[in-house]
N, C-alpha and C positions, 0 to 999 in steps of 0.2 A: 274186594273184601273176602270172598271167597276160598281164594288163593291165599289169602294170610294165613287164617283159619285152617285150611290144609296142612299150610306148611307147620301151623303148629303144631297140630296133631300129628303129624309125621314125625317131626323133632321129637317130640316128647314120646313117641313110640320106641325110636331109635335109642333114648337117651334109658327109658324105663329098660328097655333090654340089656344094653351096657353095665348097669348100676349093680340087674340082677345075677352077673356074670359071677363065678365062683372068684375068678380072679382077681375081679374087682373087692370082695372079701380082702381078700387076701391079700390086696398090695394097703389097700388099707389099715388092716389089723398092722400088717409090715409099717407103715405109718404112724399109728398109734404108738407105739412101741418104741420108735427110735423119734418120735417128738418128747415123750415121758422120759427115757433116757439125756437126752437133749436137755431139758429140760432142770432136771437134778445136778447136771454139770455145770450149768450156766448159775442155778444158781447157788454152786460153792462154790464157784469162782467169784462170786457178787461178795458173799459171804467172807470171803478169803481177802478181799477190795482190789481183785485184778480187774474190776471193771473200771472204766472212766465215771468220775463220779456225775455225770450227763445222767449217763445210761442205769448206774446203779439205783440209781433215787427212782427210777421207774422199774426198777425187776424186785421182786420178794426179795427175804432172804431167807425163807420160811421153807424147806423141802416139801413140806406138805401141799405146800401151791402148786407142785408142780402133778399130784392127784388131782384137780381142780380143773389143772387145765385139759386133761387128758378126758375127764368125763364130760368138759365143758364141749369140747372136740365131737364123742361120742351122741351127745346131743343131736349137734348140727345132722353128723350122719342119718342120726334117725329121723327128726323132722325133715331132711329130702326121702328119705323113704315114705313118710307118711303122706308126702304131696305126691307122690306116684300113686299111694291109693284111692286117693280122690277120689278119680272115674270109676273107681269098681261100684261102693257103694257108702252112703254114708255112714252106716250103723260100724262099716270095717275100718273108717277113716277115724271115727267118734275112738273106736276099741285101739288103733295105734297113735292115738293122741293120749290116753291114757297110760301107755307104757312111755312116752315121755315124760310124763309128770313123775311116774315112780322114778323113770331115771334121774329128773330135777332133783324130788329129794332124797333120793342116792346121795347125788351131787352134792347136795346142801348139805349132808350129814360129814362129807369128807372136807368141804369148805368148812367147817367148823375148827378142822384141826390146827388153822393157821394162826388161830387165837392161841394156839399153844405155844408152849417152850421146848426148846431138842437138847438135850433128851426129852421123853415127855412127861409131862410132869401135871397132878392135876390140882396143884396149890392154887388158892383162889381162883381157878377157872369151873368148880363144881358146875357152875351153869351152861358151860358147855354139853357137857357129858346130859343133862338132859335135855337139850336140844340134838343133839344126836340122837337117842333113846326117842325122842319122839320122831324126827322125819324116818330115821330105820325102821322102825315099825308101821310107819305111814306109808312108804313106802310096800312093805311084805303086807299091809293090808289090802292095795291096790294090785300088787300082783296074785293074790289068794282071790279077788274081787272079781278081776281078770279074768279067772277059770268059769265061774260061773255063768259069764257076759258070753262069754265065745261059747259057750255053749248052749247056749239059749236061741246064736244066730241063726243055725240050720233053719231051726225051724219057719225062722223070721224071713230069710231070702231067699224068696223068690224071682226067678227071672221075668222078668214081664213077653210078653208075645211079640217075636222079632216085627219088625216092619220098619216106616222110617220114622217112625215118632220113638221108637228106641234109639235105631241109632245118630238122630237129631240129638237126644237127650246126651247120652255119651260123648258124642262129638262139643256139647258145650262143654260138659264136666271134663275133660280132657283141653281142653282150652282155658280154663279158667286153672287147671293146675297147671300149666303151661305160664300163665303170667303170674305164678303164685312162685314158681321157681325162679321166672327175673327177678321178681323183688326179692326172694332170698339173698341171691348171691348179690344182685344191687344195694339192701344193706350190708352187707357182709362187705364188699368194696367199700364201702363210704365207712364204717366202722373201722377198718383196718386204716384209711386214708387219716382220718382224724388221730388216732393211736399214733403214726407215722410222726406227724406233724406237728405231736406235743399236746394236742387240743384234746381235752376228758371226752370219753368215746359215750353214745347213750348206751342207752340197754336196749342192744340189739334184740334179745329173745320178747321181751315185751312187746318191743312194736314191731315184729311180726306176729307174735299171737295177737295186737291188735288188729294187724290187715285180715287176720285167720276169720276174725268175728263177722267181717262185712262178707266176707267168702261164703261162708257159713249159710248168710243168710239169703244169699242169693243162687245157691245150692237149692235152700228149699223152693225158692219162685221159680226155679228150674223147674224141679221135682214136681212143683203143683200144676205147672201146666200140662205134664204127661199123664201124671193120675190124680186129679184134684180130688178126691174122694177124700170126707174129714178125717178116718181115723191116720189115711198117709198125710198128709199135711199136718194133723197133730205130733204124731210120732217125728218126722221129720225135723219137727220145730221143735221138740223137746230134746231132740239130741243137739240141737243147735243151744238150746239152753244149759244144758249138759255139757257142754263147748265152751259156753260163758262162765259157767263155775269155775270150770279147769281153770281158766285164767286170770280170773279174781284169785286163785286160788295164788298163782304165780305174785301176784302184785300185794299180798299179803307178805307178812311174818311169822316166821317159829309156827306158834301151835296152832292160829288161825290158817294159818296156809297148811297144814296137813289137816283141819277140821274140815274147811271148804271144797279141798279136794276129794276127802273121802266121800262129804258132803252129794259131790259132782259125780262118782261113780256108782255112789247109792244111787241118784235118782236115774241114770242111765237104765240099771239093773231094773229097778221099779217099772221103767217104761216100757222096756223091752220086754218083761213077765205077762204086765197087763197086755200089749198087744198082742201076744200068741196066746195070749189064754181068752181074751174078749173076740178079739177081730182078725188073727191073723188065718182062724180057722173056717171063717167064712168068706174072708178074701180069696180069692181067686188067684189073683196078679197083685205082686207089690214091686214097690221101683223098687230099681239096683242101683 
């Protein structure tokens, strides 16, 4: 068992190095780019009906889908970065879970646009245009939100005192991001297979932010058994609850899903002020 355990943490070392390679950026970005180009072709060729009518009935005909797919993409990229920050520390895992949500309703604000007509046109669709107006600013609320959180962290992290109850601690959280990135790419296979096959795919990003929530929580039972002391087990669990908003926030609509989210950043901020202004100043050692 031991040896499984190693070898995850090995992998997922090997794998965290890789990701952060400049290159790896860059063949990426290179990716993006010629998927969204890709993309636009396919579908005014749909548009055009050089497709087989199999395959047209399942592509847009909408250009603007093919923005959708591109930030849909940029997504994935981020939440596998955000499970490499796992093991650093929760409060930095909480703060790049956060920048997904601004990017969801990015996302959502340019998914609106397929409700339109090309040219564009805003006859009878006024109600788009403020569903846009609200994730865009829900969005730039979350990233204005953002500067304040990250900056509150210094104060907040703490390394705790090397020994092996550190690095026992680290060695779980690096193991449990380790099985957090099989089942990524495990739905991600099983999503693409169903698509494949004709059969309606689920909604991948939900149920992994629902595996996210059991993660979460077992992060903190982690965390409590290194420093069970109440103000890190409260904090701890309040970004885990801060975790849950986020994705009620996802499973919501329009203006309730950017209320709940913002909802979900506010109380982060909240929790993170109070503990460096009550308790982080007479703590000693706080987990990472």
């Amino acid at each position: 068992m031991k040896n499984i355990f190693n070898t995850c943490i090995h992998t997922l070392d090997i794998l965290k190095v890789f990701w952060h390679r400049d290159t790896t950026h860059k063949m990426l970005s290179h990716l993006l780019i010629l998927i969204f180009l890709t993309s636009l072709i396919i579908i005014e060729f749909n548009r055009q009906g050089m497709l087989s009518p199999a395959l047209g009935t399942r592509i847009s005909q909408s250009h603007y889908t093919a923005i959708y797919v591109v930030f849909q993409l940029v997504l994935y990229i981020e939440i596998i970065s955000m499970i490499f920050t796992l093991p650093e520390s929760m409060s930095k895992a909480v703060g790049k879970q956060f920048e997904i949500l601004a990017l969801i309703f990015l996302r959502n604000a340019f998914k609106q646009l397929s409700d339109l007509t090309e040219p564009l046109s805003l006859t009878h669709h006024t109600d788009v245009v403020y569903h846009i107006l609200a994730y865009g600013f829900g969005a730039l609320a979350i990233f204005g939100l953002l500067g304040f959180y990250r900056a509150m962290l210094p104060a907040l992290e703490k390394t705790m005192a090397p020994g092996p109850s550190l690095k026992r601690f680290i060695s779980a959280k690096k193991t449990v991001a380790f099985c957090l990135l099989l089942i990524f790419f495990g739905l991600g296979i099983y999503d693409l297979v169903l698509i494949s096959v004709g059969v309606e795919a689920f909604n991948f990003l939900l149920s992994f932010y629902t595996v996210l929530i059991f993660s979460d929580i077992l992060m903190v039972f982690l965390a409590q058994g290194v420093l069970p002391q109440f103000h890190a087990v409260f904090r701890n669990s309040g970004y885990a609850l801060a975790a849950l908003l986020m994705r009620l926030s996802l499973a919501s609509h329009d203006y309730y899903s950017v209320a709940i989210g913002l909802c979900s950043i506010l109380f982060a901020l909240l929790l993170t002020f109070i503990d460096n202004r009550f308790y982080n100043q007479t703590a000693p050692e706080n987990v990472k």
